[in-house]
N, C-alpha and C positions, 0 to 999 in steps of 0.2 A: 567885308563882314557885315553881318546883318544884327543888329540888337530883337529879344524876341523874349516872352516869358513861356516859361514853363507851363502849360496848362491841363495836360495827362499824359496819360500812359498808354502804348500802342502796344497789346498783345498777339504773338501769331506763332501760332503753335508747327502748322504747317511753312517754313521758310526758305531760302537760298541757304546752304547746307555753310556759303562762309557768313552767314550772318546769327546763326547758331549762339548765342552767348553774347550776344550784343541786344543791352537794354535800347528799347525803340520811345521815344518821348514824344508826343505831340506839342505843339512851340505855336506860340502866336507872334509874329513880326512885332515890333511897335516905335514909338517913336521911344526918343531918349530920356522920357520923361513918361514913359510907360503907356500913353495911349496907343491902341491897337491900332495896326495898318494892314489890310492884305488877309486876306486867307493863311488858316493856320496850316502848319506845315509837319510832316514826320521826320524826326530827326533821328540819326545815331549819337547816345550819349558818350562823350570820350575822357569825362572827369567828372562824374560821380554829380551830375546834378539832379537837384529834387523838384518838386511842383510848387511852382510860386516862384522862384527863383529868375535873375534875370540873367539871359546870357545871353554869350555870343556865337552866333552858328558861320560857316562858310558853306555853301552849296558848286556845285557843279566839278568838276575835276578836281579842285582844291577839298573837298569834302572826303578825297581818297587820298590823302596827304596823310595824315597823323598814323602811327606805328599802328592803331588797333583798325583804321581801314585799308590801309594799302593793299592794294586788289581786292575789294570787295565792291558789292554792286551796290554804292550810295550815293545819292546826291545831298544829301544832307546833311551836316556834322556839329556837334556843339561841341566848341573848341577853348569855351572859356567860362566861369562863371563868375558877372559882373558885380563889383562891393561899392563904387563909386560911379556915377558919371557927372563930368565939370561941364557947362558950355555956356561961355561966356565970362567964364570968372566967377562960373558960381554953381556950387550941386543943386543940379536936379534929382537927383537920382540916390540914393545914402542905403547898402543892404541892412545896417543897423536899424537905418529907421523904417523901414518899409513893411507896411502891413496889410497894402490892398492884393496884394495875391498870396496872402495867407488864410 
């Protein structure tokens, strides 16, 4: 799994006929303390995440796992949206507190 923030919204009107009704999010990788790593990437949202938010994606065959892509044509999937992260004994991470991607 990869940690990544929410950063827009991917529109396409014209699409693969099973991705029809599946919101597209553009995600930035980052580390676990929210600094960005890597090229941002398009994801299929599969629980209702918003912009700014941090979550967790799976990419490549596991990204066609969850009930709302199984056989559809994605590599990308957000599969969780993050409220805490601990490393070390200690949050970095808090969604209550978090206001740099708002």
């Amino acid at each position: 799994m990869v940690f990544a923030r929410i950063v827009g919204t991917v529109v396409s009107t014209n699409k693969e006929p099973k991705l029809v009704g599946k919101k597209l999010l553009l995600v930035q990788p980052v580390e676990p303390t929210g600094q960005a790593k890597g090229a941002p990437l398009v994801a299929v949202d599969s629980v209702g995440a918003g912009e700014g938010e941090f979550v967790l994606l799976v990419q490549g065959s596991s990204a066609r796992q969850t009930g709302m892509t199984e056989g559809t044509p994605v590599d990308c999937t957000i599969v969780a949206i993050v409220d805490t992260v601990e490393q070390g004994g200690k949050a970095v991470f808090e969604k209550a507190k978090d206001h740099a991607g708002r």
